[in-house]
Every structure is written in C-alpha cells, then in structure tokens.
DOPA-896560 format. One record per residue (C-alpha): residue number from 1; residue in one letter; x, y, z. Coordinates in nm, 3 decimals. Last residue first. Example, Ala and Ser with C-alpha at 12.3 -4.5 7.8 and 13.67 -1.06 7.14 Angstrom:
2
> resi, resn, u, v, w
> 2, S, 1.367, -0.106, 0.714
> 1, A, 1.230, -0.450, 0.780
This chain:
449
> resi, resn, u, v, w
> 449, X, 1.680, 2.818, 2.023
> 448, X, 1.699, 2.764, 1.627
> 447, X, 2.047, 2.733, 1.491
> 446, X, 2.107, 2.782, 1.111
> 445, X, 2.165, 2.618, 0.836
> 444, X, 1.805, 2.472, 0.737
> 443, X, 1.833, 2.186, 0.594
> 442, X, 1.485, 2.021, 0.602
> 441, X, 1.508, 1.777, 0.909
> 440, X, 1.673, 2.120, 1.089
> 439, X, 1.326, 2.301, 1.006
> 438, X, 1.079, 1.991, 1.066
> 437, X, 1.313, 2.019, 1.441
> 436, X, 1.224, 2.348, 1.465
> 435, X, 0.836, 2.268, 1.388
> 434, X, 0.830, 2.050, 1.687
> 433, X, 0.957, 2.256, 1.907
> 432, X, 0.731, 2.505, 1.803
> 431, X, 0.491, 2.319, 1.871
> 430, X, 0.556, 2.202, 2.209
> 429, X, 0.666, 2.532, 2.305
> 428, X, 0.329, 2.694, 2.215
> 427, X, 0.327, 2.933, 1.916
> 426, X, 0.344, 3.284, 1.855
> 425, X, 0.722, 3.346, 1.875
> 424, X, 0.780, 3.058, 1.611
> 423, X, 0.803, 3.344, 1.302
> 422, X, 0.960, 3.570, 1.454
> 421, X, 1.177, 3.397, 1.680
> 420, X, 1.286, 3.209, 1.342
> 419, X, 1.311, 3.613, 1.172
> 418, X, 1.568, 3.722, 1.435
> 417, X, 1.779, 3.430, 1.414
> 416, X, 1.823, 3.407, 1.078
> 415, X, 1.903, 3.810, 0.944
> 414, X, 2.125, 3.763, 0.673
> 413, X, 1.887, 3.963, 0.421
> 412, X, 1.811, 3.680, 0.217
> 411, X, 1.778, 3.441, 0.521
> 410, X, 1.478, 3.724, 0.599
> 409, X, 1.272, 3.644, 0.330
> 408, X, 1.353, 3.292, 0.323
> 407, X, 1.222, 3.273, 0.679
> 406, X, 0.970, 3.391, 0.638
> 405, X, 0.826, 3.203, 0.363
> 404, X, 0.934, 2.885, 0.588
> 403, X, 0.675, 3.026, 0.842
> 402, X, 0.378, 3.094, 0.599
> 401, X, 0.419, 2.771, 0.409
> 400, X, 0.417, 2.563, 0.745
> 399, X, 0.019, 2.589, 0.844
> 398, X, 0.008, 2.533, 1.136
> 397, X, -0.221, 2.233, 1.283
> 396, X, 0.000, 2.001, 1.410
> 395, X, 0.219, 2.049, 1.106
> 394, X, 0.085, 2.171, 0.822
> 393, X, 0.079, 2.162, 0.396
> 392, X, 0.342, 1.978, 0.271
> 391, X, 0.413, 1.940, -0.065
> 390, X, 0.351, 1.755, -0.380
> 389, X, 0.772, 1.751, -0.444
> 388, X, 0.838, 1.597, -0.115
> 387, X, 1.194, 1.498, -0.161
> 386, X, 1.248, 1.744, -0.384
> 385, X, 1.116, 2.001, -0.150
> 384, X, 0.744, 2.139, -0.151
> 383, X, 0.610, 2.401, 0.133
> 382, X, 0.235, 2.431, 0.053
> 381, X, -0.011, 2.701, -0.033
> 380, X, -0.330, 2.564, -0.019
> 379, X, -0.663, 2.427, -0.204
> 378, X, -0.905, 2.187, -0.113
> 377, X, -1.030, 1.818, -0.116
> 376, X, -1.310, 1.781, 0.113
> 375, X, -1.370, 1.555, 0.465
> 374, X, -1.149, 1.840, 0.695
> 373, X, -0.905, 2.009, 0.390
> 372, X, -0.719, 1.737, 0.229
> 371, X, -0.484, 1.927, 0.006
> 370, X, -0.495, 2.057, -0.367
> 369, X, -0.193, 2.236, -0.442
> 368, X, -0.034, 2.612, -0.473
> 367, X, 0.317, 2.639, -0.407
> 366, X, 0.570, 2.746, -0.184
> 365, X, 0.976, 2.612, -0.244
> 364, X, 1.227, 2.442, -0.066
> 363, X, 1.531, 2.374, -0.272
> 362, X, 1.766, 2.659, -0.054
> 361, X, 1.662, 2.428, 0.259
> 360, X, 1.860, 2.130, 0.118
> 359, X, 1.779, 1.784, 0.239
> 358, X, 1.983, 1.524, 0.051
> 357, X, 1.735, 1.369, -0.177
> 356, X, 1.564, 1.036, -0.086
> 355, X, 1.483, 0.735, -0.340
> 354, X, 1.753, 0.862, -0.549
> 353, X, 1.625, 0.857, -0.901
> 352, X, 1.828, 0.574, -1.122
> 351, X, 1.461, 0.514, -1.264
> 350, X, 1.216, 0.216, -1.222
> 349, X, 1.382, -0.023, -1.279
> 348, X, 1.782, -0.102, -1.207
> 347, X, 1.792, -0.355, -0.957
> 346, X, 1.494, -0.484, -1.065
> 345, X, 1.627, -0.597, -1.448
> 344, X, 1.966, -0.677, -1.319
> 343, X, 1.848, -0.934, -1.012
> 342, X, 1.616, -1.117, -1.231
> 341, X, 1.865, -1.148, -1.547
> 340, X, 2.156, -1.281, -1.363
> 339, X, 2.464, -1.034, -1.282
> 338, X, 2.358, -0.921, -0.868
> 337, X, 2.305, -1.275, -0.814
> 336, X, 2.624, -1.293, -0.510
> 335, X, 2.578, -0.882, -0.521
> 334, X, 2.229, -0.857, -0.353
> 333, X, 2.221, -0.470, -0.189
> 332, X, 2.064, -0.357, -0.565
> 331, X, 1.723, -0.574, -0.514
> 330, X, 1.711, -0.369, -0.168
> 329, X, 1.721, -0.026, -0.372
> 328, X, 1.502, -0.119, -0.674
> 327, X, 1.235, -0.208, -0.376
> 326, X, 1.240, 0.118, -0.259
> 325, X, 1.246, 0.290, -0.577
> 324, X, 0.934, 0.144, -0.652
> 323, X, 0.793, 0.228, -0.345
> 322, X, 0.842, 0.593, -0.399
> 321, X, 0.770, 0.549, -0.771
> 320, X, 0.409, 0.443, -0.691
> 319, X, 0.326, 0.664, -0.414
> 318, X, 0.388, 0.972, -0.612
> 317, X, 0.203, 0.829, -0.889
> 316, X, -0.115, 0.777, -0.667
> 315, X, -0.065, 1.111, -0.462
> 314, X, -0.071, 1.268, -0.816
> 313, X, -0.357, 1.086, -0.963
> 312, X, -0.560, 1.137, -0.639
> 311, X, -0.467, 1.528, -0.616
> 310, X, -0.534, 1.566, -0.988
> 309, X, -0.849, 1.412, -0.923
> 308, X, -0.984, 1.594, -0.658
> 307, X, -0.879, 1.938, -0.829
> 306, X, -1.069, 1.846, -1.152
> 305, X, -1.384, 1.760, -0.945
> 304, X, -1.370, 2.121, -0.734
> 303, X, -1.695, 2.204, -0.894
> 302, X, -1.815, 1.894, -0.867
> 301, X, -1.832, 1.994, -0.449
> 300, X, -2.057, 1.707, -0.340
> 299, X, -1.977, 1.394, -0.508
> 298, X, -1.643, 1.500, -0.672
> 297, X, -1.544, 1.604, -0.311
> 296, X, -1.690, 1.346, -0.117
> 295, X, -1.509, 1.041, -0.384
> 294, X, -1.177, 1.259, -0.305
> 293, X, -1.234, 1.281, 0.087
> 292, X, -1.312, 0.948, 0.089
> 291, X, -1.016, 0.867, -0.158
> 290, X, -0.693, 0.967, 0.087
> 289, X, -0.706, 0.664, 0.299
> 288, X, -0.766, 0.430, 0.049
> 287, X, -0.421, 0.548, -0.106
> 286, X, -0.177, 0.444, 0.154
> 285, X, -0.402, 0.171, 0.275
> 284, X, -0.295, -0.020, -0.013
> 283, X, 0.041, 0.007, 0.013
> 282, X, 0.018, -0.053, 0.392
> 281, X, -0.170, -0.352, 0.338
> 280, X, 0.137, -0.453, 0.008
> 279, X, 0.394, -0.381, 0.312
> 278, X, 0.622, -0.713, 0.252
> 277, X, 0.915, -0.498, 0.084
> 276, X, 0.943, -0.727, -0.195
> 275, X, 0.576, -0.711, -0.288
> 274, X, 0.645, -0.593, -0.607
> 273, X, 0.399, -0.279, -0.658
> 272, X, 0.051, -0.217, -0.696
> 271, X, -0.126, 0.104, -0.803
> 270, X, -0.489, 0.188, -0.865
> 269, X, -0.613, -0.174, -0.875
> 268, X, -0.349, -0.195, -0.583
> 267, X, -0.514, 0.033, -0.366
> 266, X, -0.821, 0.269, -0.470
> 265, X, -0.940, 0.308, -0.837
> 264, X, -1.206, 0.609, -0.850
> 263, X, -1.556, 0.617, -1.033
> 262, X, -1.825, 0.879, -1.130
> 261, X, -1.606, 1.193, -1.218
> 260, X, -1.305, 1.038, -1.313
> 259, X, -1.003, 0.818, -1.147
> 258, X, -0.731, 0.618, -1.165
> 257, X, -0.581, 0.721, -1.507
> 256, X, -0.260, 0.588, -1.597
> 255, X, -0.284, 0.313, -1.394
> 254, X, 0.089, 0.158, -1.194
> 253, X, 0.111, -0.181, -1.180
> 252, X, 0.454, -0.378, -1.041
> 251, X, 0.419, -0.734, -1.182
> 250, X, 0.316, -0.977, -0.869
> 249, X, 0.117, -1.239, -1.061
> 248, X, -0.010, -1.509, -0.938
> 247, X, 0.046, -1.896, -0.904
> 246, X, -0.133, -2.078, -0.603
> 245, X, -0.005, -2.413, -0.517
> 244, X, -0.152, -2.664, -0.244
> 243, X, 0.126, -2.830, 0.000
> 242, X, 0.025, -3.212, 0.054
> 241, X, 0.453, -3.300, 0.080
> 240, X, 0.525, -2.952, 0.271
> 239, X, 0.875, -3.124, 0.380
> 238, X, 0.836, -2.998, 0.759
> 237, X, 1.182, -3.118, 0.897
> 236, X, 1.198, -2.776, 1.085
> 235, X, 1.035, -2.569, 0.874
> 234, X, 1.304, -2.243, 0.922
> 233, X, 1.589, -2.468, 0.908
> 232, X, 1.551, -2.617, 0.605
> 231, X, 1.421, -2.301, 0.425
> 230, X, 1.754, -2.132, 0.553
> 229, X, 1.943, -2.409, 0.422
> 228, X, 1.772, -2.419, 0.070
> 227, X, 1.520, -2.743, -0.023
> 226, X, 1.213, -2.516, -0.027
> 225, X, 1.308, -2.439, -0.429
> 224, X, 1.281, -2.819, -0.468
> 223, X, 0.950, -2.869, -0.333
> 222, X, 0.896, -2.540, -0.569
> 221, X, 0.997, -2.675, -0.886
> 220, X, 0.784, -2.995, -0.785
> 219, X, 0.474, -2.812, -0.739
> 218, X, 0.513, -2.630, -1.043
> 217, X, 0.531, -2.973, -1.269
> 216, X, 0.161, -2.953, -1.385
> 215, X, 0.195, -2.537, -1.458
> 214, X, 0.503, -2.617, -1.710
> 213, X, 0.884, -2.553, -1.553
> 212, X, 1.079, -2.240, -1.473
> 211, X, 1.423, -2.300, -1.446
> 210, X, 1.469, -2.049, -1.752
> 209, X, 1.299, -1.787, -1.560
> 208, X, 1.036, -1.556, -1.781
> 207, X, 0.768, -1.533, -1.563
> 206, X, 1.103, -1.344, -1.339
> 205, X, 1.072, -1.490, -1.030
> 204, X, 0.882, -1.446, -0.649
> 203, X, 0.883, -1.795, -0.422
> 202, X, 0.649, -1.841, -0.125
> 201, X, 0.633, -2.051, 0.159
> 200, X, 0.303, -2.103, 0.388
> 199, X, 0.299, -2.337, 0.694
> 198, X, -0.013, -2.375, 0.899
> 197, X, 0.117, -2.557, 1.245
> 196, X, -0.134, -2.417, 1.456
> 195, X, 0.183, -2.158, 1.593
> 194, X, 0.205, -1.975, 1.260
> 193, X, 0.445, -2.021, 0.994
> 192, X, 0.600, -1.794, 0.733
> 191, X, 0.795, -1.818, 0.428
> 190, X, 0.883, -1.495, 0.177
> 189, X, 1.116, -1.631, -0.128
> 188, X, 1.352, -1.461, -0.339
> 187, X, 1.402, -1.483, -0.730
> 186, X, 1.649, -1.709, -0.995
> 185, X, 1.976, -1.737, -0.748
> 184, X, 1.758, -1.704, -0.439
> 183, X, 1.747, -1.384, -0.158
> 182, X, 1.589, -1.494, 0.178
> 181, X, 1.338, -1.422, 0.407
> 180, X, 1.169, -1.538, 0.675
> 179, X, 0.895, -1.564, 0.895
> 178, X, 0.780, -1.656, 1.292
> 177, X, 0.696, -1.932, 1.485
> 176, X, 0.943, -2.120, 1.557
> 175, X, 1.023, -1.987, 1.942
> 174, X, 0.652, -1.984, 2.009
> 173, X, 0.656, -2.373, 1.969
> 172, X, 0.467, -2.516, 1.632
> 171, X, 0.208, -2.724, 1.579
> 170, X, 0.261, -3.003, 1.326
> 169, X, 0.223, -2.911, 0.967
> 168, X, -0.068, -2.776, 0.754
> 167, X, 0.043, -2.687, 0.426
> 166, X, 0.067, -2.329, 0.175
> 165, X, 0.253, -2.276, -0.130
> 164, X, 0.264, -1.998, -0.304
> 163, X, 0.442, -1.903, -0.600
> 162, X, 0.512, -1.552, -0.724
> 161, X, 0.495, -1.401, -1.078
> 160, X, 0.726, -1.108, -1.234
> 159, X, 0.713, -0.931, -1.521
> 158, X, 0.973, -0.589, -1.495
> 157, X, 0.710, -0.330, -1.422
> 156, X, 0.420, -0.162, -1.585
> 155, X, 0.268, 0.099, -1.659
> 154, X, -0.074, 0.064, -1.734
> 153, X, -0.241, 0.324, -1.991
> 152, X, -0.429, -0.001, -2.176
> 151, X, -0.608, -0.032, -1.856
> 150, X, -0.570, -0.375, -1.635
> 149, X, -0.915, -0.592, -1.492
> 148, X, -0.944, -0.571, -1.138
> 147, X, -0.798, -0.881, -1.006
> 146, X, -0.460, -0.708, -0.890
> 145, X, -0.640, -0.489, -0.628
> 144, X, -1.031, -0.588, -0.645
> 143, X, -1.092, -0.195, -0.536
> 142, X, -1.307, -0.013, -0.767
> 141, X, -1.494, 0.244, -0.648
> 140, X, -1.806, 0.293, -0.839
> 139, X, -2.043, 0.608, -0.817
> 138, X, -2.399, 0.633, -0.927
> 137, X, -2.441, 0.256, -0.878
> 136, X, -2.678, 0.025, -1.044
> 135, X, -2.713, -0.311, -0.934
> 134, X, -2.824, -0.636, -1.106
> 133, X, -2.860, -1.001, -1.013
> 132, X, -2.723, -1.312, -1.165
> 131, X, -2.814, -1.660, -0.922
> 130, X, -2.854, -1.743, -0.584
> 129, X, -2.550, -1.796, -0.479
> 128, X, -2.489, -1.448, -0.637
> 127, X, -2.297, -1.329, -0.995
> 126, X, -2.340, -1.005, -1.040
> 125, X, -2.419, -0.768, -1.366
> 124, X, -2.352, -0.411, -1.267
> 123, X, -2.470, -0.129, -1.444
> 122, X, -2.268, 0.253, -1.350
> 121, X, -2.466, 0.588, -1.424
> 120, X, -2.364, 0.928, -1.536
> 119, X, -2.097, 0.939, -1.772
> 118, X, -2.147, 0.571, -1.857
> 117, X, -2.045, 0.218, -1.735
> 116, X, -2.162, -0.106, -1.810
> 115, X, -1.969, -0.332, -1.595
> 114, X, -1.971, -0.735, -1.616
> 113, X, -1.984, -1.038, -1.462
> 112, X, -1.892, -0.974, -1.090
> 111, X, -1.874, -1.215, -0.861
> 110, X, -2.080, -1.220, -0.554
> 109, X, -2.088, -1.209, -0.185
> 108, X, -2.302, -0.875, -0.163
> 107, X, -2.189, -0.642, 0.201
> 106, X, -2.441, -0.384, 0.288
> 105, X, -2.209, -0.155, 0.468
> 104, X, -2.415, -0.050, 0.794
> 103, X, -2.096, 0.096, 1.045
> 102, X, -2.077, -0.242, 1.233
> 101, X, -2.172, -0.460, 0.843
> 100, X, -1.829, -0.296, 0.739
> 99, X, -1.620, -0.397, 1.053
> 98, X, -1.748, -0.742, 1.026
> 97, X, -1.648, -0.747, 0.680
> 96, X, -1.274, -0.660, 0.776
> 95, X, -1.308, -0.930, 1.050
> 94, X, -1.386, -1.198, 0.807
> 93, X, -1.104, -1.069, 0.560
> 92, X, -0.849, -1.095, 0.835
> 91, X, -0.967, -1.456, 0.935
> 90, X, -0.953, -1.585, 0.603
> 89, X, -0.594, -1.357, 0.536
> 88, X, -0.411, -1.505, 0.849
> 87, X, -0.244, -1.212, 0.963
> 86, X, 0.139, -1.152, 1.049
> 85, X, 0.301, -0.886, 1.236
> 84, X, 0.675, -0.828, 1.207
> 83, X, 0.957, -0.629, 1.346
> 82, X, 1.105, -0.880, 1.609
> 81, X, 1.420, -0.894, 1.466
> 80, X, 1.698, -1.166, 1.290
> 79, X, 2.001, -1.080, 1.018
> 78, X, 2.230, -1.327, 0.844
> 77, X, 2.448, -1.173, 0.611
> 76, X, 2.485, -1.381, 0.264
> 75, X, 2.386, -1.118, -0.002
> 74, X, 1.996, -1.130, 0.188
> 73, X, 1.907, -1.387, 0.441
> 72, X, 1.631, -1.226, 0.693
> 71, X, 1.475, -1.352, 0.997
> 70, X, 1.185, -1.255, 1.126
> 69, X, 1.103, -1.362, 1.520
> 68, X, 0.685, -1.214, 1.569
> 67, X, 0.530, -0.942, 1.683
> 66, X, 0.295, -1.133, 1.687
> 65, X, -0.010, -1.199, 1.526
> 64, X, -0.282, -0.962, 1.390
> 63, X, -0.647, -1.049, 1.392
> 62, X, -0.718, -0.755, 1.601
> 61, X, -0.607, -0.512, 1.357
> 60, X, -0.874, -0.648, 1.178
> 59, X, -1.137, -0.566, 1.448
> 58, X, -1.033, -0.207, 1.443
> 57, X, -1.115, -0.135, 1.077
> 56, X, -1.192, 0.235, 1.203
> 55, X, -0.959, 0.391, 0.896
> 54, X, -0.699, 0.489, 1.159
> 53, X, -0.711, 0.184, 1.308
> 52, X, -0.601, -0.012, 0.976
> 51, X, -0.370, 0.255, 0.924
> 50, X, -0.206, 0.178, 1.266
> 49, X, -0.206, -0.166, 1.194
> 48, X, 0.018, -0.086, 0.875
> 47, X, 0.265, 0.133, 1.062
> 46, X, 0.341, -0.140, 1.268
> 45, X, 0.407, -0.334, 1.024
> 44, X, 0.180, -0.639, 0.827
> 43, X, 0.274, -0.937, 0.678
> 42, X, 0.100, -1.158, 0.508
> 41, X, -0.069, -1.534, 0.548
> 40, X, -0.271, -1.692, 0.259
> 39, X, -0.513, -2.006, 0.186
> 38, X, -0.682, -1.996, -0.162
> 37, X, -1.018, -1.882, -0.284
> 36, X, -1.077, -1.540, -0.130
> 35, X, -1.468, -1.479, -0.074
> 34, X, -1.644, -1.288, -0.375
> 33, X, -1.709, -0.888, -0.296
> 32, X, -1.928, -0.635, -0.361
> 31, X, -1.962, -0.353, -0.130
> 30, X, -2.304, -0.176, -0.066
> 29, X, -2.254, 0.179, 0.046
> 28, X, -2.535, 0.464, 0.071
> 27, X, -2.356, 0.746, 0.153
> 26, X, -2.390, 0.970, 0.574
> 25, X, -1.995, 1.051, 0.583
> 24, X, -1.980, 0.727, 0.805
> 23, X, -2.096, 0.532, 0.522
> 22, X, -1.819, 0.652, 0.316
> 21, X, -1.548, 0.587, 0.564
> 20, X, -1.631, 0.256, 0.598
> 19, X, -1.677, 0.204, 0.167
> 18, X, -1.319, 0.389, 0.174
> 17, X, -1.155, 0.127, 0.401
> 16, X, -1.307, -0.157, 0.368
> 15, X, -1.199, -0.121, -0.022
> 14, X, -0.853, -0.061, 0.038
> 13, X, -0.750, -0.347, 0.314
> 12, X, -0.980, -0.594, 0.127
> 11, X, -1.374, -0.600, 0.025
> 10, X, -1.386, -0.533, -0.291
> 9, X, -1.591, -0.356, -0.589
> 8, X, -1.763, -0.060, -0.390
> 7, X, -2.100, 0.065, -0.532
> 6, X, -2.197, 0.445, -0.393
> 5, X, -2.549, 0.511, -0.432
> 4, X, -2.592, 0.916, -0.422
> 3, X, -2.837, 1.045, -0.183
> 2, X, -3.151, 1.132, -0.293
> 1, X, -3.247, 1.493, -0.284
C-alpha cells in the first residue's frame, strides 16, 4: 500500500518540526514554503533550544547567539540578566531547511494560491519561480503561523499590531550587544542588536492607538517612539535614519477547530499569542511537538482519530490560556499606564483565572485521557489537578495514577506513611526520590522518608 503523501504548509519552528519528524516515521513529506520577506531577530530561551534539539533541528539551535545582556524597564525598576538567546531569522530559517533536506524533506519555495480541500484529498495550486504548479496531498499540515488564513471559530484577543524596524549600524562591542525591554505609555517595545551592527527595535500597540498615524507617516511615529531614555542608551547614538518598517499583526489567535481527519494546524496557525513574553519558538514548538504522533495516529490507527483530535484540541486550548494568562499577569505589574486603554484591556483578558492554583492534594483526581503512547496517541488513566486539569500520565517511566490512587485510599483511613512505603517500596531510590518530591510539589501533607 502506498504511503500516504503528507503536504506541510511552512517551513518555521512548527512546521520543521512535524514534517522532520514525519519523515523519520518512514511519510512522504514535501514542505511548502516562500522565503521570509523582511529582516527579523527573536528571542529564544533555554527551554526553546532545547525543543529545537528535541525535534532533531540541531543546526538551528546552532544559529543561536548569546546568552546575551537583557535588560528590562517595566513600572520604572530597572532590571539586567543574561537569560537570552537571540537568532537572526534569515540564517535560522536557512538552517531549519537544511535540517529538513538532512532527513529527505523535499522542500518547494513557493507561494501558495489556493487549497481545494475535501474529505479525502487536498489540491494545491503553487506559485514557483518557475511558474503555477500543482500538488495533491492526502494529509495537510498547515503551519504558516499568523499568515495562514483565520477561521470564522477564531478567538481572539484584544487587537494589537507591532512595528518593526530594523537598520544596519556600526559594529557593536560584546558589552552592547544584547536586548531590551521596556513598558511605553501607548504599548511596549522589544529592541535588540547584534555584534555586526544590525539593529532591530520594535513597538507593540493597540491598532486602535490614538497616536497612531497613517501607514506613510509610520516611520516617523516610530523614529519618535525610539527617542525614550532606555532606547537612547541601548543604541548608543544609533538614530536608525535608513530603518525599513514592517507592520504586523500580533492579536492573540486561538482556532476553534485545529484539526480533522486529513489536516492538522500546528503552532501559531493553531494558536498564537501576544508576543509579550518573547517565547513565540517555544510557543510554537509547544504544539509541533505533540502533532507527529497525532498526524501518525489519524494516519494509521483511524480508529483512534476522534481520540487524536480531542487530545490536539485540548493540548492546543490548554496552551493557549496558559500563555494568555501569562502575559495578562506581566501587563498587570505596569501601574504608571496601568489606567490607559492598552494597559486595561490586557491586563484584564483573557479571564481573572489564576495562572497557577495553590497545590492541594485533596483536588487531585484519576481520569481517563488520551496520552502520547511511544509514536501513537493512546489512552490512560492520569493524575489531573487544577493546575494540570488534562493530566499527567508518568514520571520517568511510572505511571503516577496508580501510586497517588494509593495513597488516597489509605489517607482515608489515616494510614500515610505506611501506604507511601507501599507504594514507592518497588522502585529505585532515584525514582522514588523523584516521585516524592512530584508528591510534596502537589500538596501532599505528609512526610515521605
């Protein structure tokens, strides 16, 4: 039987990642993807690059700078730490197809034109150097983050639309490169610059600012936006007079539906959020990792297709509103603005959720969900807790639901002690070492020697 032709619609953190892990599970991948248009630098943690490795896309991580001096001005306190990695996007994109054509990704440079889709097939109309051609694609994965065109079922987030603005200035010394941040009246604004000199500064605002001026006096607003002490400083007499201008949107995204049987929206075409936090790679990765497993499962177990997708939509959602509430937490720590229209509408979107609950061991509970079993989506018994309401399923290896059952049990009936021993008595110190401390993490009242 033929293998099924998987079609992946980008070529960035999310898409790399499931069309590489694709190919390695034995698919036919061909990723289609037009070359980024506009200079860019982001920002990537620690726990960014390690998803990157994770997914195999080991010559990106290479492109990684730093880490580097950032330094952060946010309701007036001053703070500075060496906390953050940043990537040149050209050369990060390069190396992300590299790591594609290395595990035999056919790689299109092309626009697309158009997508015909039905409950069986997928026809692509693509726009090549040399000229339209057409694909067909049993499964599509689409991945062109904020490009991909938006479903009806989109929620979305208070409107917002960042600036960027990107020059080449004199090389810099070690000691300024770097990035910064700091909190504005109308927005904030991200600035980085790298030790060739390439200087990038970018403002994020409400699309519906009052100060904000038409599209042929932009440049302007934002030469004097870049005019604020910490701007000053961090530029060093750089005044960013031939600075190009990219507008684009940044409105938090979250699809109703991300997936179905033949197709499956990965990173931020699935979910994007303000980039306030500076971790939209790790947002991204966040999800691509899960979908191999997902696209394998609906692929090979269609059976199991309704379980797949409740686990995507779920992780998706889950992912969404964390973050969300992340970013509604540092927009609240600015008091100076705290009153004007930007700073009220974030600080207060999505929810007044806590972004973490207090642990509470009486609030854990064992359920049934779909987890990622080996390559496959599956079915367990997990331990959930409000702060991890999907559940969690093992920890090196054991399976947790079994052991915090126990314990319940025998909490009932006052015995503690003698049910932990129980319980951990099996495993290896490390482990259960391990899992005690998962315990205390999780509330539970009682000492666990």
């Amino acid at each position: 039987m033929k293998a099924p032709h998987i079609v992946v619609l980008g070529a960035g953190p999310a898409g790399a990642t499931v069309a590489r892990a694709l190919a390695t599970l034995g698919y036919a991948v061909t990723v289609v993807s037009e070359r980024r248009r506009f200079d860019a630098v982001e920002s990537l943690s620690l726990r960014a690059l390690d998803g990157l490795r994770r997914a195999g896309l080991f010559r990106a991580a290479l492109c990684a700078q730093g880490p580097g001096v950032r330094t952060t001005l946010w309701n007036g306190a001053m703070q500075t730490a060496n906390a953050e990695f940043l990537v040149d996007r050209h050369a990060f994109d390069a190396a992300l197809r590299d790591d594609l054509r290395e595990a035999g990704v056919e790689i299109v440079e092309a626009a697309v034109r158009s997508v015909q889709t039905t409950a069986h097939t997928h026809d692509l109309m693509i726009e090549t150097a040399d000229g339209p051609l057409s694909l067909n694609a049993d499964f599509l994965v689409e991945a062109r983050g904020r490009l991909a065109p938006l479903m009806r079922d989109a929620t979305r987030g208070p409107q917002t639309l960042s600036l960027l603005n990107a020059w080449q200035g004199a090389p810099a010394a070690a000691a300024s490169a770097g990035s910064a941040f700091e909190s504005l009246q109308d927005g904030w604004a991200w600035m980085a610059r790298l030790p060739d000199g390439r200087c990038y500064w970018q403002m994020t605002l409400d699309v519906a600012c009052a100060e904000l001026p038409q599209r042929d006096e932009l440049l302007a607003f934002c030469a004097r936006m870049r005019r604020s002490p910490l701007a000053s400083a961090f530029f060093a007499g750089e005044t960013g007079e031939h600075a190009r201008l990219h507008a684009r949107s940044s409105t938090a995204t979250l699809c109703g539906r991300t997936g179905a049987r033949n197709w499956l929206r990965v990173g931020d075409a699935a979910m994007a959020v303000d980039p306030l936090a500076g971790n939209g790679i790790l947002q991204s990765l966040s999800s691509a990792l899960q979908a191999p497993a997902v696209i394998h499962t609906l692929l090979s177990r269609p059976e199991r297709a309704e379980l797949a997708l409740r686990f995507h939509q779920q992780r998706i959602e889950h992912l969404f509103k964390h973050f969300a509430r992340t970013g509604r937490d540092v927009y609240a720590l600015e008091q100076r603005f705290g009153a004007g229209p930007f700073w009220q509408a974030r600080s207060q979107w999505p929810d007044d959720e806590p972004t973490h609950q207090v642990p509470d061991f009486g609030q854990l509970a064992i359920a049934r969900a779909p987890v990622i079993d080996g390559d496959l989506i599956g079915e367990a018994d997990v331990v959930a807790s409000p702060d991890q309401p999907l559940g969690v399923w093992h920890l090196q290896g054991v399976p947790l639901a079994p052991i915090v059952q126990a314990l319940m049990h025998e909490n009932a009936r006052e015995k503690p002690h003698e049910s932990a021993h129980e319980a951990l008595k099996s495993l290896d110190a490390d482990t259960a070492h391990t899992i005690r401390q998962w315990l205390v993490a999780q509330g539970y009242p009682h000492a666990l020697v």
